[in-house]
C-alpha positions as CSV (number, residue, x, y, z in Angstrom):
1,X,0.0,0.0,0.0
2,X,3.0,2.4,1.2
3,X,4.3,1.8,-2.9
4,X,1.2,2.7,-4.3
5,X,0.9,5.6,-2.3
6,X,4.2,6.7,-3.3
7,X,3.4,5.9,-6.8
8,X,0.0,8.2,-6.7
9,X,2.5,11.3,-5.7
10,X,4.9,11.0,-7.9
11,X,2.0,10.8,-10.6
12,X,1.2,14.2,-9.0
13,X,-2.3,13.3,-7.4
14,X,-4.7,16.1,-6.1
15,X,-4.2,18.3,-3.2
16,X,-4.0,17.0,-0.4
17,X,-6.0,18.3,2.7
18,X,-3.7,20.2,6.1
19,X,-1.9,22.8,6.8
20,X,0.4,25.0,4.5
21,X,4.0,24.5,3.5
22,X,6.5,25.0,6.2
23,X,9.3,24.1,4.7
24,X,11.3,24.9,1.4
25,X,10.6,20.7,0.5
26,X,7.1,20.5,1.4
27,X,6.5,23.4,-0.5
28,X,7.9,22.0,-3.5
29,X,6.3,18.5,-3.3
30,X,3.1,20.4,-2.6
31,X,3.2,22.3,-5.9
32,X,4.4,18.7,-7.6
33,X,1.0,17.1,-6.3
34,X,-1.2,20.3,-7.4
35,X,0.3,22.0,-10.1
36,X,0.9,18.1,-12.5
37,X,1.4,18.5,-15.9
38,X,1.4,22.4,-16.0
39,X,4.7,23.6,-16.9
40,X,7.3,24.6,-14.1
41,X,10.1,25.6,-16.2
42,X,11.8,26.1,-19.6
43,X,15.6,25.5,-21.2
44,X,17.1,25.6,-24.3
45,X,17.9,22.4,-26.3
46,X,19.8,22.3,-29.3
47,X,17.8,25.7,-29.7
48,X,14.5,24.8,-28.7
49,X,12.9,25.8,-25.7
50,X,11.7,23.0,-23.9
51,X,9.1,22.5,-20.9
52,X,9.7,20.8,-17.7
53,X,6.7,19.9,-15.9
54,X,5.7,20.1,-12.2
55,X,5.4,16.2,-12.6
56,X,8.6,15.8,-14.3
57,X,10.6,17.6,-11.8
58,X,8.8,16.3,-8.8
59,X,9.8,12.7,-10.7
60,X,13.7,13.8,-11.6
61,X,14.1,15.3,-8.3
62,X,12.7,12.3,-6.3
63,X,15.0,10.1,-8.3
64,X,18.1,12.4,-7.1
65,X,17.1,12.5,-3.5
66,X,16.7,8.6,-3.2
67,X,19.7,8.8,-5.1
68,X,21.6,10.4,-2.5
69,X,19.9,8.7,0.2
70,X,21.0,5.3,-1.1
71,X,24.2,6.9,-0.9
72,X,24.3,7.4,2.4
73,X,22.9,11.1,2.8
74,X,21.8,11.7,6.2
75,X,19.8,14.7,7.4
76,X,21.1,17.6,7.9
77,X,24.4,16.8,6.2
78,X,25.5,19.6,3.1
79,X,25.1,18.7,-0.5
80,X,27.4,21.6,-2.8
81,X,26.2,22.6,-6.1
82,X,29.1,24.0,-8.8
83,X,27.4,25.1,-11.4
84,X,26.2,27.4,-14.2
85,X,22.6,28.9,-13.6
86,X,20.5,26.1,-15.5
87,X,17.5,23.5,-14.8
88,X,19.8,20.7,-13.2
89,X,20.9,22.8,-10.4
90,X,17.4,23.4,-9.3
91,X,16.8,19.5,-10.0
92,X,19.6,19.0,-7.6
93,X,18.4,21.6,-5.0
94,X,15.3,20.2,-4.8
95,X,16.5,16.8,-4.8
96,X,19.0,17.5,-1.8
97,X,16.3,19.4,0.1
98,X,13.8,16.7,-0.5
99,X,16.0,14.0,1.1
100,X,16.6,16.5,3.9
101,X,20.1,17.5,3.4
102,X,21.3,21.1,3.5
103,X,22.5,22.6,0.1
104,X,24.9,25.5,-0.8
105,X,25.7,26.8,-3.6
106,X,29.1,27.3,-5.4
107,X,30.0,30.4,-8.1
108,X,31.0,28.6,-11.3
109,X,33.7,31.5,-11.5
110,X,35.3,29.9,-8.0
111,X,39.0,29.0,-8.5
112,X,39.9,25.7,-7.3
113,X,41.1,26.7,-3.8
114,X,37.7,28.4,-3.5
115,X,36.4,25.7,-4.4
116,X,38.1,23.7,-1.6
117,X,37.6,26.7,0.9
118,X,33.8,26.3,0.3
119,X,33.3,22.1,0.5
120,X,35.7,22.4,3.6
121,X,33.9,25.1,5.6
122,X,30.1,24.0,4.7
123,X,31.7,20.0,5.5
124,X,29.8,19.2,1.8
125,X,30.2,14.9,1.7
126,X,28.5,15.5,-2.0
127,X,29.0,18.1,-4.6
128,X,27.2,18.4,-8.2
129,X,29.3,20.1,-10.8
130,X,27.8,21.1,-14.3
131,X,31.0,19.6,-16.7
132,X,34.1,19.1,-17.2
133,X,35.8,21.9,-16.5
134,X,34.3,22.3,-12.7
135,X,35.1,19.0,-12.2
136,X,38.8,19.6,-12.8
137,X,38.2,21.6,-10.0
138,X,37.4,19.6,-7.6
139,X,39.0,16.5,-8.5
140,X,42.5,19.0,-8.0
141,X,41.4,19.5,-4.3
142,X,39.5,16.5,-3.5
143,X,42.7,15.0,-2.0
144,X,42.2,17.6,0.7
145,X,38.7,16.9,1.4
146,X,38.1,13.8,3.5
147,X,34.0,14.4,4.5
148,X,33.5,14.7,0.5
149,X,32.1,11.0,-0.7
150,X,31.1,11.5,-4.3
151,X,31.0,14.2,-7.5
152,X,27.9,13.9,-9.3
153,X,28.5,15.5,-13.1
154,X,25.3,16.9,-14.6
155,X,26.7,16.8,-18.5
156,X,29.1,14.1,-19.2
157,X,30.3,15.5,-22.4
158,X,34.0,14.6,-22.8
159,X,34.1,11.9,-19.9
160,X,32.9,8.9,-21.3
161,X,35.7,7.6,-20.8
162,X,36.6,8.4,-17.2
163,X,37.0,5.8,-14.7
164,X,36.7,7.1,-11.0
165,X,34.8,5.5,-8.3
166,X,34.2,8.6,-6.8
167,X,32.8,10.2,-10.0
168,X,29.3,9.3,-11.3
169,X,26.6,11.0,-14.3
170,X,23.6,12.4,-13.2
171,X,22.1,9.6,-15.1
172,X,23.4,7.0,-13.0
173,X,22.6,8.8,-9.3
174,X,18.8,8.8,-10.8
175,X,18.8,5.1,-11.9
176,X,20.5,4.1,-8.5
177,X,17.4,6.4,-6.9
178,X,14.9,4.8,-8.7
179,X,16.1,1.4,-7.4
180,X,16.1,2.7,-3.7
181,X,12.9,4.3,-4.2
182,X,11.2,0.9,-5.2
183,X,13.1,-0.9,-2.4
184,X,12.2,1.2,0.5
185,X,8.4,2.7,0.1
186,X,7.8,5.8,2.2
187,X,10.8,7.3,2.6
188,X,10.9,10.1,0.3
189,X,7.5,11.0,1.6
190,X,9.1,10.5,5.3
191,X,12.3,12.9,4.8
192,X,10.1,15.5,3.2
193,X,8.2,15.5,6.4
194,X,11.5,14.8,8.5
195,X,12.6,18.7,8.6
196,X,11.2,21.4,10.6
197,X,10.9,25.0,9.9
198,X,13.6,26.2,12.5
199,X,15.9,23.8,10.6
200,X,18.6,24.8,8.5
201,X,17.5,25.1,4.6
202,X,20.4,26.6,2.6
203,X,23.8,28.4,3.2
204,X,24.6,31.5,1.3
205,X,28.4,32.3,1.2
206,X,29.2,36.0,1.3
207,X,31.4,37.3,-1.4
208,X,34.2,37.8,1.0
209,X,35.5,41.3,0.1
210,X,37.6,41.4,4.0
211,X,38.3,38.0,4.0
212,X,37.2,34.8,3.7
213,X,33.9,34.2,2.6
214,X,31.1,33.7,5.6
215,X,28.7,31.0,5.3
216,X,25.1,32.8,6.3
217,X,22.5,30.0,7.6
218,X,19.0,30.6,6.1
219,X,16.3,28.1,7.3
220,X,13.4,26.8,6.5
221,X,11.6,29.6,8.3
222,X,13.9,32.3,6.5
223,X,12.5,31.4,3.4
224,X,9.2,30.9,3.9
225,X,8.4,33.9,5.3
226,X,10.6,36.1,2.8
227,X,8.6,34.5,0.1
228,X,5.0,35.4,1.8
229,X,6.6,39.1,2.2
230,X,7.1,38.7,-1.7
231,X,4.0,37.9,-2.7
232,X,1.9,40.2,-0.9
233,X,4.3,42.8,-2.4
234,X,4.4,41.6,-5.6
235,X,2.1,39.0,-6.4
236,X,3.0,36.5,-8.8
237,X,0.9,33.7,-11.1
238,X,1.4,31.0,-13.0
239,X,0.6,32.9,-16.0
240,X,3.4,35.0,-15.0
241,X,6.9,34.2,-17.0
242,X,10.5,34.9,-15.6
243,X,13.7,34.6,-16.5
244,X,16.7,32.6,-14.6
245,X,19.9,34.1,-15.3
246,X,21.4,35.6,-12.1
247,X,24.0,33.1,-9.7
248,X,21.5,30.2,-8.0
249,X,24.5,30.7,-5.2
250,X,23.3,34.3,-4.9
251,X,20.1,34.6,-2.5
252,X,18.3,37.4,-5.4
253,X,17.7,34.6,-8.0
254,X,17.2,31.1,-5.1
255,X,14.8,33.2,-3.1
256,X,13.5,35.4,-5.5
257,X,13.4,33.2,-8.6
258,X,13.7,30.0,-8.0
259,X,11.9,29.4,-4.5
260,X,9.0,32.4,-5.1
261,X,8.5,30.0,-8.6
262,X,8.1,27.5,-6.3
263,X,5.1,29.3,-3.6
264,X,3.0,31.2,-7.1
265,X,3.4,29.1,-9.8
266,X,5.5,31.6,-12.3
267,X,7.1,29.8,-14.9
268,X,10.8,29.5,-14.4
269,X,13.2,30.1,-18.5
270,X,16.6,29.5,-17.8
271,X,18.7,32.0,-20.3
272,X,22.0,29.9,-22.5
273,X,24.4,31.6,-21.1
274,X,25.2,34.8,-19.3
275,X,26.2,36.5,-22.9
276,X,22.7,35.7,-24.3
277,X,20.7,37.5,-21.8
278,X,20.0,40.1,-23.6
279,X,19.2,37.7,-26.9
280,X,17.0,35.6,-24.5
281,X,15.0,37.9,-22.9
282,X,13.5,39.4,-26.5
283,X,12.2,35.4,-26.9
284,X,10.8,34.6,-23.4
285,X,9.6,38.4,-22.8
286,X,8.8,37.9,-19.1
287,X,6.4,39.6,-17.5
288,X,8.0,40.1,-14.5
289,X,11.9,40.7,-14.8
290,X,14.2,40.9,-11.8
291,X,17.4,41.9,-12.8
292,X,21.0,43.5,-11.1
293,X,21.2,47.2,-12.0
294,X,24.5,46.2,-14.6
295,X,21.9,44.7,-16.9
296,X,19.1,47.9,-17.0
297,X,22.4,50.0,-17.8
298,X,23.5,47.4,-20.8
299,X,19.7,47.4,-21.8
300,X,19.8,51.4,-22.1
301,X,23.5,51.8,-23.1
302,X,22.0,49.8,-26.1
303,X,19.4,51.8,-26.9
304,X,21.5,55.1,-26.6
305,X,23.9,53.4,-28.8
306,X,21.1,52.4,-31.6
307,X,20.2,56.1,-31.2
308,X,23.0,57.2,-32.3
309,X,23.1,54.9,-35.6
310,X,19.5,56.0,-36.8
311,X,18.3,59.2,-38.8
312,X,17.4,62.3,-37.7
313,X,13.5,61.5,-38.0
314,X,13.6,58.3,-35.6
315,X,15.7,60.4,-33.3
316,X,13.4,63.2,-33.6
317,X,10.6,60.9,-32.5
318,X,12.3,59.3,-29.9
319,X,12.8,63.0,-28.4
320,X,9.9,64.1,-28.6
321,X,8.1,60.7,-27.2
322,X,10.5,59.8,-24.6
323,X,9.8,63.9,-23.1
324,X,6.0,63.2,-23.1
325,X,7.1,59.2,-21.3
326,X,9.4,61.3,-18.7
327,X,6.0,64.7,-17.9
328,X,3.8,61.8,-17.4
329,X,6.2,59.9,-15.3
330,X,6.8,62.6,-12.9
331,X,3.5,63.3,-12.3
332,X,3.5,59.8,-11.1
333,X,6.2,60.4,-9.0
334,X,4.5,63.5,-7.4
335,X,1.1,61.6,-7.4
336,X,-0.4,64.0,-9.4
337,X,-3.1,63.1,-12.0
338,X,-2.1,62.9,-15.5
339,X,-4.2,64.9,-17.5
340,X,-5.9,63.4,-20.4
341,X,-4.5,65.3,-23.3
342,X,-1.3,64.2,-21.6
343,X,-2.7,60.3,-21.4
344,X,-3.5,60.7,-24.6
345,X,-0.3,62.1,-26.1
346,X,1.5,59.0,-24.2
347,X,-0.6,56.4,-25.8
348,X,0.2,58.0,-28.6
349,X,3.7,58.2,-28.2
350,X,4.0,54.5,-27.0
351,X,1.9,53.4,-30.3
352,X,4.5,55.0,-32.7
353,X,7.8,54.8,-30.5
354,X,8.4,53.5,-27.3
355,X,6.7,50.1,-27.4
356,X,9.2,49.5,-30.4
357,X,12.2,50.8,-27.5
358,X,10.1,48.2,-25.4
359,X,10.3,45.6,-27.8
360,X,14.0,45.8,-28.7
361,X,14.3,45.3,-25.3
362,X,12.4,42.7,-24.5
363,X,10.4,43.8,-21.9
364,X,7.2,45.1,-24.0
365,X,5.1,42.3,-22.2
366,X,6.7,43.4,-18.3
367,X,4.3,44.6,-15.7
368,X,7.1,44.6,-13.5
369,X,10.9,45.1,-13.2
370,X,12.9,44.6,-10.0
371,X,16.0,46.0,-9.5
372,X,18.0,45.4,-7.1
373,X,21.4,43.8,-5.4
374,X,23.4,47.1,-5.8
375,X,22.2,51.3,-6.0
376,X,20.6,51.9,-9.0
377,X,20.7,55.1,-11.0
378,X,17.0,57.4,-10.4
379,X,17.4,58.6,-13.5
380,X,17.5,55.2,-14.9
381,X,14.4,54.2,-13.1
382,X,12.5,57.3,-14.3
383,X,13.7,56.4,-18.1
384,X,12.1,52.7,-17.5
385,X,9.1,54.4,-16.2
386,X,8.9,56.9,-18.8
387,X,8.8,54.0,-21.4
388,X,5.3,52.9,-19.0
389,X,7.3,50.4,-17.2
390,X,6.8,50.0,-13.3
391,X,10.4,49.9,-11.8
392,X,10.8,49.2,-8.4
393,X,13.8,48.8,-6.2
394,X,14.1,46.9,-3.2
395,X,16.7,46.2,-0.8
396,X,17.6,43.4,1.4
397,X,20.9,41.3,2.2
398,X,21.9,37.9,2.6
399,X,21.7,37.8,6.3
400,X,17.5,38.9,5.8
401,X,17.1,36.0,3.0
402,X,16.8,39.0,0.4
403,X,14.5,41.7,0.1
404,X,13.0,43.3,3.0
405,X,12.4,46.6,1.7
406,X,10.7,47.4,-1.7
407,X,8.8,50.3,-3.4
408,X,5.1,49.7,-4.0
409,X,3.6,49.3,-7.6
410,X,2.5,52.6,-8.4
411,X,3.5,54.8,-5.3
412,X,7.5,54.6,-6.7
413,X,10.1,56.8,-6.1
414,X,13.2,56.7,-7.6
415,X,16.4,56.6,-5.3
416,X,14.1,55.0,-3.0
417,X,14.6,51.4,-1.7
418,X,10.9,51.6,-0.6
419,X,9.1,51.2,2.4
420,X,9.5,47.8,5.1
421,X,7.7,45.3,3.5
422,X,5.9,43.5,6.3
423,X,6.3,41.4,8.8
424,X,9.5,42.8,9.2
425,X,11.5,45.8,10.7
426,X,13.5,47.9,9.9
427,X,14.7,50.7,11.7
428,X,17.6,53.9,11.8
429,X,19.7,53.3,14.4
430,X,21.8,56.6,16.4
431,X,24.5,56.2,14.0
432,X,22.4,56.1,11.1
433,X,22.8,52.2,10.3
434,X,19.6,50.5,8.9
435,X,19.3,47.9,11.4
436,X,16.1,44.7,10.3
437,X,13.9,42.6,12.6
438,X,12.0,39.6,11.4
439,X,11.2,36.1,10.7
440,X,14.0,36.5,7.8
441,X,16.8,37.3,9.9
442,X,19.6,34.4,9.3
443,X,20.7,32.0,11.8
444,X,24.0,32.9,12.3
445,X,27.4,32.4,10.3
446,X,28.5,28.9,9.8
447,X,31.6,28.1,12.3
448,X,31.9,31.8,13.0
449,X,30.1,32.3,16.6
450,X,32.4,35.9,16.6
451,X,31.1,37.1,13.8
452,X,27.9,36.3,14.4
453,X,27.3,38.0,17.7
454,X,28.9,41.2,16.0
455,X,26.2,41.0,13.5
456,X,23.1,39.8,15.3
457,X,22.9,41.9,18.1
458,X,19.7,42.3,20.8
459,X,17.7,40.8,18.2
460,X,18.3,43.2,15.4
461,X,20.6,42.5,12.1
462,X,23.2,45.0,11.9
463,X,23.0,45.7,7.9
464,X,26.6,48.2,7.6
465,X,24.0,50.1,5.4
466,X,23.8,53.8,5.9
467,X,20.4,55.3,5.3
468,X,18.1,57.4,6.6
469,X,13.6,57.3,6.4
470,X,10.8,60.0,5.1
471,X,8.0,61.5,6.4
472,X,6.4,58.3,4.3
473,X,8.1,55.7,5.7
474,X,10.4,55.1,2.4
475,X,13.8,54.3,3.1
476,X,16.7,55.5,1.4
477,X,20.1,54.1,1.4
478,X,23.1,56.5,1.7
479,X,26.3,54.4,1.5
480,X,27.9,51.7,3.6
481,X,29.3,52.9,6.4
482,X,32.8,51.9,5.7
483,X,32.3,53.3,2.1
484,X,31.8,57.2,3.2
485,X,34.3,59.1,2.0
486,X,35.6,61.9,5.0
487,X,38.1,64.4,2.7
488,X,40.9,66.2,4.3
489,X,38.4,69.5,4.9
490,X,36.4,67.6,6.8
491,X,33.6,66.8,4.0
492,X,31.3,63.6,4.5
493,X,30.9,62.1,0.9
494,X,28.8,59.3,0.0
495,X,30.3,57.5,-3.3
496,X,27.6,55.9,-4.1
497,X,25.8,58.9,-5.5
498,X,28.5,59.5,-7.5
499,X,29.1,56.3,-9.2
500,X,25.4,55.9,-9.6
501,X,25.7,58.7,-12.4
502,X,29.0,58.0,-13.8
503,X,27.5,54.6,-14.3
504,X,24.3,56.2,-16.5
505,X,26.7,56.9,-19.0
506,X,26.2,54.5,-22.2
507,X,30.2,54.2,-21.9
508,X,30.9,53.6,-18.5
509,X,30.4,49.9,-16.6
510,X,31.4,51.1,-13.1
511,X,33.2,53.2,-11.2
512,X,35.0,53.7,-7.7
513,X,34.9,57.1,-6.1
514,X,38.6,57.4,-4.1
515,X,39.0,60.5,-1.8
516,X,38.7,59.3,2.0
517,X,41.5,62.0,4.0
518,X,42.5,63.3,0.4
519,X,42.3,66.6,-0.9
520,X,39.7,65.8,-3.7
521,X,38.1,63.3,-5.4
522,X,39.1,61.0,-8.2
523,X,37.6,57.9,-10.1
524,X,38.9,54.6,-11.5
525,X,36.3,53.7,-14.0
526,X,35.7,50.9,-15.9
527,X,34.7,51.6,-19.7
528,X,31.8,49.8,-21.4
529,X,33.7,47.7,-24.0
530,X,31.4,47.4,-26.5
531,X,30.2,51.0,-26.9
532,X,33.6,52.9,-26.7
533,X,35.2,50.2,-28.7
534,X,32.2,51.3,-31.5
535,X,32.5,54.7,-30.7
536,X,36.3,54.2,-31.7
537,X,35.4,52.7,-35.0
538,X,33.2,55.5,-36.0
539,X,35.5,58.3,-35.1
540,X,38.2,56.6,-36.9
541,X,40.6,55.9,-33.5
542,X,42.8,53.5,-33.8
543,X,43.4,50.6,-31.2
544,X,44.8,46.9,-31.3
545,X,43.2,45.7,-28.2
546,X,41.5,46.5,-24.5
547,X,44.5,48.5,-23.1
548,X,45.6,50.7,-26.1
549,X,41.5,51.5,-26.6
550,X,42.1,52.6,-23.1
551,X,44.7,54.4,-23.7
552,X,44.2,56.0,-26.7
553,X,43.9,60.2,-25.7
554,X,40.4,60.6,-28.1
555,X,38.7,58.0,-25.2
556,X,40.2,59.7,-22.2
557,X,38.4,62.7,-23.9
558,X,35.4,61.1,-24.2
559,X,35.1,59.7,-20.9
560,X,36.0,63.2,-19.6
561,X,33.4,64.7,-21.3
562,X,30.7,62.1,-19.4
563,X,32.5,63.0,-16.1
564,X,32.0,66.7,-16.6
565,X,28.4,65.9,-17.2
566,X,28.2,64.1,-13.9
567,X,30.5,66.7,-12.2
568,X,27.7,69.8,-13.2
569,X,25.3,67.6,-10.7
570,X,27.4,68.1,-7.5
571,X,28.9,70.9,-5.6
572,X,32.6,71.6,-6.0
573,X,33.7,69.4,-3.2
574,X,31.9,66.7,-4.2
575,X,33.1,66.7,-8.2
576,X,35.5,64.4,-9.4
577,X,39.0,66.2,-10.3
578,X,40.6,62.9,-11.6
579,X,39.8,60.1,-12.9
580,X,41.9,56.9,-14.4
581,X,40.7,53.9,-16.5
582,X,41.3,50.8,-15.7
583,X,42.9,48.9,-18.5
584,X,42.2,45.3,-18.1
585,X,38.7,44.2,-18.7
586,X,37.2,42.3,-16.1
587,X,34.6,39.9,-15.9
588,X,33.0,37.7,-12.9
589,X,35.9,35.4,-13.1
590,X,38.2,38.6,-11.7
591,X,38.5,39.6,-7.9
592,X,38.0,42.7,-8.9
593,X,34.6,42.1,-9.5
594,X,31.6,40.2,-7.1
595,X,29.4,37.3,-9.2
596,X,26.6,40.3,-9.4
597,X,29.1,42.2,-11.4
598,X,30.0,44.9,-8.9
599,X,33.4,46.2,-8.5
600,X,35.3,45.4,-4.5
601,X,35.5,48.9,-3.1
602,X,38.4,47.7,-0.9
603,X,40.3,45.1,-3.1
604,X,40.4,48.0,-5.8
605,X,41.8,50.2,-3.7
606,X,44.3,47.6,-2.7
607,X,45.0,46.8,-6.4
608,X,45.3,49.7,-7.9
609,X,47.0,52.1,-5.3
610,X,49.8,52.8,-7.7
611,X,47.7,54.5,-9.9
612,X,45.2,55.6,-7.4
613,X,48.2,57.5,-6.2
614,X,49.2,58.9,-9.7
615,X,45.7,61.3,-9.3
616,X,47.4,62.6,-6.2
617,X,50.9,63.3,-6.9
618,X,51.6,67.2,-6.5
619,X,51.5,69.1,-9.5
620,X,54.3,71.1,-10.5
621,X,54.0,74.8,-9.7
């Protein structure tokens, strides 16, 4: 009877009756039994999109749980996944969490003695890796890593041949879970019951900018009730369609994407690669899109760029029609009423214009972009919202299991990370830190009782976030507090403002404002390749690779001209007197750079204090 019963669930029988979800794998094997044969998510094949259903994955997943439980899993214990953001690493999640292990997550970017950093700290006894090349990885390490039992490879491409006890297919771990499955009825039903909310769910490793990277424990709990906050805030359906392209090791796109997927339904379409995001996103056209702010600069750099390229009448229109998008979209700002010759006139505008801005894009279906993860431009967010987008930005760390701040659909204002979204707190402290209260709040570091109590303190997470509250109950963030700039006059500078407007420029990435006890300001900015390196072609400059475009005096000029536009926006003090490029181009795979793309404040100043110090060497008289 116990086989049949376990037979009817993995079929996906109907809802069964008692209380809701209450942990991250009773959630998911509660959507498996309701949800069937609609479609959970999507992934390019040999370029054709193809559907996973809820009953497929409830099916592969079980397989890869009893899999690891024939293997000797036992609750509690870590799984580690190394891997690209695809479907198999959620297969593998769920699987894990399902046979009530613990899962982290590993940046594919990870060098190998990250790598062994990581499967030591979290004591992982089983790590997935996507191919070949992350398996290199850990096989150069695994000598060093006695806990770890076996490497489970999701594609096998290249390692037919490859004879390693220790090393098996994804294939193989399903068929051996199939045959434990059928052996011992009940017991994938048993360890999806066998965890508890207060139990540990998933550990989320900190980038690690001042030192080594801090494993933050998120339970059960954590999650659950970060994803009710989400829904009530911004309710998703499973008409709704979203795109998976952000680090599954980061908590934006597990909490945010995959597990909020999970609670409403929205169907999950996992991009080809990082590079094709932007290729992708004009084929899936979500209708809700959460996204870093990196990729809403690319998405306007682009259309600046395209600007550029077309003839006086498109650009003409574009004026004209993106000034009506930007009247209408401060009134919204203000909450004032839009007149309706002004309506009008934007309907208008949208019918001949922006909708084709929209579509090039992508986004012409979105009723909702997120943005969030780093500060984000206002001026971007009222350009989104002058194309009739809703923009919203919200705010949240690791330690809070993501977002616990967010601005409401229609009530946005830009700059704003929004106001608390409930049941949790967050209040100013004396020193102006934005300290949160909740059901969120993280367990503690992993093996790190010190830095724990320095963070959790009298029940309140201590954020390092610098912000202050309106009249409205919006919070906005100023800087991190280690991040504000003090000058030699005794001037308090926040950065962040700063870089924020550097970075609207079509042809700059990012920027680091440097001036804490010096005399002025300077910059070491990062250029966008692709539009200066066009730019160069056009203007007839020549360059033979990264550096020399770099160095080349006619794009010094032109990036000065964009930091004289930024410097107009500020008082004297606060303008940027130097700047220097920096002449390597970086990518996730640098230190330079976090896996959301943003630069290290404090390893760039480590890096590059050679030629941080060339802005400041005394000028002859």
């Amino acid at each position: 009877m116990e086989a049949q019963e376990a037979v009817a669930l993995e079929a996906g029988g109907g809802a069964a009756a008692g209380p809701p979800p209450d942990t991250v794998s009773k959630l998911f094997w509660h959507g498996v039994r309701t949800r069937g044969d609609k479609t959970f998510c999507r992934q390019k094949e040999f370029g054709i999109w193809r559907a996973v259903t809820w009953r497929e994955l409830g099916k592969i997943a079980r397989e890869i749980g009893m899999g690891l439980a024939a293997l000797g899993l036992s609750p509690g214990e870590v799984v580690s996944i190394l891997s690209n953001t695809n479907k198999e690493w959620v297969f593998a999640d769920l699987g894990a969490l399902g046979a009530a292990g613990v899962v982290n997550g590993i940046y594919p970017t990870d060098a190998p003695a990250q790598v062994e950093y990581l499967l030591a700290d979290s004591g992982s006894v089983f790590v997935f890796v996507e191919d070949e090349e992350q398996l290199d990885k850990v096989l150069e390490v695994r000598g060093r890593l006695p806990a770890l039992r076996k490497i489970v490879v999701f594609d096998m491409e290249g390692l037919h041949e490859l004879r390693d006890p220790q090393v098996m297919s994804l294939e193989d771990l399903r068929a051996l879970g199939r045959d434990y499955d059928r052996a011992h009825p009940g017991e994938w039903e048993r360890r999806v019951a066998l965890r508890r909310p207060e139990d540990l769910a998933i550990l989320v490793y900190t980038s690690g900018t001042t030192g080594k990277p801090k494993g933050a424990m998120i339970s059960h709990r954590n999650i659950l009730a970060t994803l009710e906050a989400y829904q009530a805030a911004f309710p998703q359906t499973e008409s709704d369609e979203r795109m998976a392209f952000l680090p599954l090791c980061h908590i934006a796109e597990r909490v945010g994407g995959e597990y909020h997927a999970l609670y409403s339904g929205a169907v999950l379409n996992f991009v080809e690669n990082p590079d094709t995001v932007p290729e992708n996103v004009r084929e899936i056209q979500p209708t809700v899109f959460t996204a870093v702010p990196r990729v809403w600069e690319k998405f306007y750099s682009a259309v600046q760029i395209a600007l550029r390229e077309a003839g006086p009448v498109q650009q003409a229109a574009y004026r004209l029609a993106i000034a009506i998008g930007m009247r209408q979209a401060k009134l919204r700002e203000e909450r004032k009423p839009v007149p309706l010759g002004l309506r009008l006139g934007f309907r208008l505008a949208r019918l001949l214009v922006l909708d084709n801005v929209r579509r090039a894009i992508g986004v012409h279906r979105a009723r909702l972009l997120i943005t969030g993860a780093a500060p984000i431009s206002p001026d971007l967010v009222r350009w989104y919202m002058a194309l009739g987008l809703e923009m919203v930005e919200v705010w949240g760390q690791t330690e809070c299991c993501g977002a616990v701040t967010g601005n409401p659909r229609g009530a946005v204002k830009p700059g704003s990370i929004g106001p608390v979204m409930p049941p949790n707190e967050v209040t100013v402290s004396p020193e102006g830190e934005l300290l949160v209260r909740g059901p969120g709040v993280f367990m503690g570091y992993l093996n790190q009782p010190e830095k724990s109590a320095e963070t959790l303190r009298d029940g309140w997470l201590h954020t390092g976030d610098v912000g202050r509250r309106d009249e409205e109950g919006y919070f906005y963030i100023t800087d991190r507090m280690k991040d504000i700039i003090i000058t030699a006059g005794g001037k308090n500078i926040t950065p962040s403002e700063i870089e924020n407007q550097l970075k609207f420029s079509p042809y700059i990435t990012d920027a680091v404002v440097i001036g804490d006890r010096r005399p002025y300001l300077t910059a070491l900015i990062m250029i966008d390749h692709e539009n200066v390196e066009r730019w160069a072609q056009e203007h007839a400059v020549p360059f033979s690779n990264y550096a020399s475009l770099c160095r080349r005096p006619e794009v010094q000029a032109l990036i000065q001209q964009e930091v004289d536009k930024v410097n107009r926006l500020f008082a004297r003090v606060e303008q940027v007197k130097k700047f220097r490029l920096i002449e390597q181009k970086l990518t996730a795979e640098d230190e330079e750079l976090t896996p959301t793309m943003k630069l290290k404040r404090k390893l760039v100043h480590e890096k590059y204090r050679d030629l941080i110090e060339s802005m400041y060497v005394r000028e002859a008289a």
